[in-house]
C-alpha positions as CSV (number, residue, x, y, z in Angstrom):
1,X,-6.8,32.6,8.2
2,X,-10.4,31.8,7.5
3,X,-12.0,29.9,9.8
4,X,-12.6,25.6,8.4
5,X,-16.1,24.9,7.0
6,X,-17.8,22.4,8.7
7,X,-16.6,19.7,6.2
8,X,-12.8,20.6,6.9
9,X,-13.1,20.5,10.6
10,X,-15.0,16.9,10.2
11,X,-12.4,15.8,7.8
12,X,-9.5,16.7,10.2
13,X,-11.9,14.7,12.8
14,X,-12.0,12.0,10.5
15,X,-8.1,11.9,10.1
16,X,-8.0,11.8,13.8
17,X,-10.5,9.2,14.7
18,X,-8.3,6.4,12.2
19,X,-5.2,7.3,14.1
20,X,-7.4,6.6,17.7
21,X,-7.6,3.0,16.1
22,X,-4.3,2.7,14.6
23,X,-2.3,4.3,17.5
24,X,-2.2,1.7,20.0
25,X,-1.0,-1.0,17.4
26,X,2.6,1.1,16.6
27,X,1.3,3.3,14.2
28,X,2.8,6.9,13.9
29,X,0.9,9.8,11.6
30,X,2.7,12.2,9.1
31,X,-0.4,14.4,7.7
32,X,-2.8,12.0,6.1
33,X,-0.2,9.2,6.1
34,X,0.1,6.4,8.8
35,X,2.8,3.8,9.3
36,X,3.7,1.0,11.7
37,X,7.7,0.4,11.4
38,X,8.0,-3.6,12.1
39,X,9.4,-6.5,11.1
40,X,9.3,-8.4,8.6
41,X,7.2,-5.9,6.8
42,X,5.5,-2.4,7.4
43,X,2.2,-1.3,7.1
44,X,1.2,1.8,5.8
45,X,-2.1,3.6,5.9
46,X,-3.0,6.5,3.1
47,X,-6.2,9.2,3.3
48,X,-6.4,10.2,-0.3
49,X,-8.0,13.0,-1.4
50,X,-10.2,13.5,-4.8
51,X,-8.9,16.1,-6.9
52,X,-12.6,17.6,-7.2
53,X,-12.6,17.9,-3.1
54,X,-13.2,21.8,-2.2
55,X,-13.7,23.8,1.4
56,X,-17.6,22.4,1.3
57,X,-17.5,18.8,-0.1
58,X,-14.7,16.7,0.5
59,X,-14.4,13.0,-1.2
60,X,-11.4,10.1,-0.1
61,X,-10.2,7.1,0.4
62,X,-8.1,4.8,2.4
63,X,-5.4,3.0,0.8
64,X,-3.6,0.5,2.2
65,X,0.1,-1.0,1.5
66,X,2.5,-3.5,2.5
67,X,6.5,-2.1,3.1
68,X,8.8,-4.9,2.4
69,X,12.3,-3.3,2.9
70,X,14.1,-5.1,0.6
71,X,11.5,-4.9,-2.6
72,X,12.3,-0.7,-1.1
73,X,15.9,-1.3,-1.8
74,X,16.3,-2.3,-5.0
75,X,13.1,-0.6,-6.9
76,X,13.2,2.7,-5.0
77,X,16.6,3.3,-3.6
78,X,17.1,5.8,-6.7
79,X,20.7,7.2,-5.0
80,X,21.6,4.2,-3.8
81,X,22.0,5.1,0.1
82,X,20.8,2.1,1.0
83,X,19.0,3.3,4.1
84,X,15.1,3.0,4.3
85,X,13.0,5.4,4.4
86,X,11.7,7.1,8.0
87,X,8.1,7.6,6.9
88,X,7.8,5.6,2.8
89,X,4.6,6.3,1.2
90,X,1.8,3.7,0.5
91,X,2.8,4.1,-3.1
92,X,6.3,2.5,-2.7
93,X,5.0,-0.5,-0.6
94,X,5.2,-3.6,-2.2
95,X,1.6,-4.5,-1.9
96,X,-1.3,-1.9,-2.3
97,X,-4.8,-2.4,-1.9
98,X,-8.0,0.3,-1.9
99,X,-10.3,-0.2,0.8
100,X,-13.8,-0.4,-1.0
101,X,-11.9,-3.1,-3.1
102,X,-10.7,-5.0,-0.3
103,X,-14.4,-4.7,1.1
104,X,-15.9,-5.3,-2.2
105,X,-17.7,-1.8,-2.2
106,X,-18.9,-0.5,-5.4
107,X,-18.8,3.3,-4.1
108,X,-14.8,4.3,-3.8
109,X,-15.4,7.6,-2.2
110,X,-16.7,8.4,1.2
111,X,-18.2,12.2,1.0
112,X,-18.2,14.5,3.7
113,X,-20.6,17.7,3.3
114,X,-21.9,20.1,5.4
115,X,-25.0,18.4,6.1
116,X,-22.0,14.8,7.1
117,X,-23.0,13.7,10.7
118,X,-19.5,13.9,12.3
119,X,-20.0,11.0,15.0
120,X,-22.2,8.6,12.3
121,X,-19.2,9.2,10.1
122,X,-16.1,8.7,12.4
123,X,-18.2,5.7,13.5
124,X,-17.9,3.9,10.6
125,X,-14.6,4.9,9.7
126,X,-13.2,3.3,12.9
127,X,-15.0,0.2,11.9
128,X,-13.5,0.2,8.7
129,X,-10.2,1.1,9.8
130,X,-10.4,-2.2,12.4
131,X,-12.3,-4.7,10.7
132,X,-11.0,-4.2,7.3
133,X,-7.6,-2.6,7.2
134,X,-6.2,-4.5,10.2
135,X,-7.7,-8.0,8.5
136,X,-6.0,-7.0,5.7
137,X,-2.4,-6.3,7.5
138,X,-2.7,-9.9,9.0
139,X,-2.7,-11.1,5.9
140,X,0.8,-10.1,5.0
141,X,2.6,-11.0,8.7
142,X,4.9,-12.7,7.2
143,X,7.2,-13.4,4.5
144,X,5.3,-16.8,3.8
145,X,2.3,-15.3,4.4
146,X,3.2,-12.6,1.2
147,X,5.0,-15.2,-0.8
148,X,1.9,-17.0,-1.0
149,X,-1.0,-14.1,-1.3
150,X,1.6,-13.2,-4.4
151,X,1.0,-16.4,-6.3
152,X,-2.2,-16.8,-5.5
153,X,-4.6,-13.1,-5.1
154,X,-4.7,-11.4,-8.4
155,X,-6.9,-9.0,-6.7
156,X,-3.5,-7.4,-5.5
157,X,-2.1,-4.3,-6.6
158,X,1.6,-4.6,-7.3
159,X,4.3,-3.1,-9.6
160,X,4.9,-5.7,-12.6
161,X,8.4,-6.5,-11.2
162,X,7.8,-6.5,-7.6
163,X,6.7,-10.6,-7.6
164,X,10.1,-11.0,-9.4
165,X,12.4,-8.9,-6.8
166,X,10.5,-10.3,-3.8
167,X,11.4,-13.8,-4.4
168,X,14.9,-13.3,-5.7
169,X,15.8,-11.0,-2.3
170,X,14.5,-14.1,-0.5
171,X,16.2,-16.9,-2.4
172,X,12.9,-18.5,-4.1
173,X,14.5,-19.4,-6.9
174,X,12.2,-21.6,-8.1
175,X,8.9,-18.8,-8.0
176,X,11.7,-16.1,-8.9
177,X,12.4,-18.4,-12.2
178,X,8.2,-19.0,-13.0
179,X,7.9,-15.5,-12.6
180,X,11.0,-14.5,-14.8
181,X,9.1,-16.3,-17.7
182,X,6.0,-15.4,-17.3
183,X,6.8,-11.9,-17.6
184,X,8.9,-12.4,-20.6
185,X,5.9,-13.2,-22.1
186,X,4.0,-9.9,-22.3
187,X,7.2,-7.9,-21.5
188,X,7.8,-4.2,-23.6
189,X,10.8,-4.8,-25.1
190,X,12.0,-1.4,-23.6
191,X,12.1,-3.2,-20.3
192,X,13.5,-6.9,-21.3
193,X,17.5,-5.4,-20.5
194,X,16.1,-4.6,-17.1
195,X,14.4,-7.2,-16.9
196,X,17.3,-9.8,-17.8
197,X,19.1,-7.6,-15.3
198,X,17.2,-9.0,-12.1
199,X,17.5,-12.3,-13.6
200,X,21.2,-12.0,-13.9
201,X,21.4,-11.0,-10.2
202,X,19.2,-13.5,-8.8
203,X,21.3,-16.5,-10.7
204,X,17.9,-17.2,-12.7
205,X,18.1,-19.2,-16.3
206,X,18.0,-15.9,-18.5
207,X,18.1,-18.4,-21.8
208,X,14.7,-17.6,-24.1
């Protein structure tokens, strides 16, 4: 096996310095993946790759998401076990966020190269990690605390019917209802049977 470049070993270094931060608060790592199992909701941490990284330049990103196990249940439980996930990806959370949007950065890629100063680099990425990932998590505590980011951040990254099957699994019928209608209004019509399907199981008006 070839022996890593400078930017794969300070990569791997990188991957272990977030993990230093997010140990301690519950987190457990699967690869470039990180997840701390809790209640009400999960948080999950994601290194992402650019397609155009190589053995001597390397470009990612953090994203960040937001498990809610019963939004899981109902968009992604595909065979219908009903049992969760041990290690769900950040692209079935509920909520999903990109950490240069979340800190208003213009530049979406860190870049490591061979000239990348491994301890300036792992520096910042523990500061990132802490003051912006973790500020974010806070955020989403609890189900209130989601319930209202989802009516009132449209800076959030979730999947068209996710505000719809979050408030129905909770019983909020009346933002379950707003949000039935709203989406009827710029629905495909490819998607309105599935659509009046959720509605039928949350009890919601389905009359148009």
């Amino acid at each position: 096996m070839p022996q890593k470049t400078h930017t794969q070993a300070t990569f791997d270094n990188a991957l272990k310095a977030i993990f230093a931060v997010l140990k301690p608060l519950g987190f457990r790592k699967k690869g470039a993946n990180f997840y701390r199992p809790a209640e009400p909701v999960s948080w999950v941490v994601n290194v992402q790759k650019s397609q155009s990284s190589e053995r001597f330049c390397c470009q990612f990103t953090l994203n960040l998401g937001v498990f809610e196990p019963k939004f899981w249940l109902q968009f992604y439980d595909y065979q219908h076990k009903n049992t969760l996930p041990d290690f769900p990806s950040e692209a079935e959370c509920l909520i999903r966020m990109r950490i240069n949007k979340l800190l208003n950065h213009n530049q979406l890629w860190h870049e490591i190269n061979e000239q990348t100063d491994p301890n300036r680099l792992i520096a910042h990425l523990q500061n990132e990690a802490l003051s912006g990932a973790l500020t974010f998590f806070e955020r989403f505590s609890s189900l209130e605390k989601i319930a209202w980011a989802l009516q009132n951040d449209d800076s959030l990254n979730v999947t068209p019917v996710g505000k719809l099957i979050f408030y129905g699994e909770h019983q909020w019928q009346d933002k379950a209802q707003t949000e039935y209608q709203n989406l009827l209004k710029t629905a495909n019509p490819l998607f309105l049977s599935n659509l009046r399907r959720y509605a039928t199981k949350y009890g919601l008006n389905t009359s148009d």
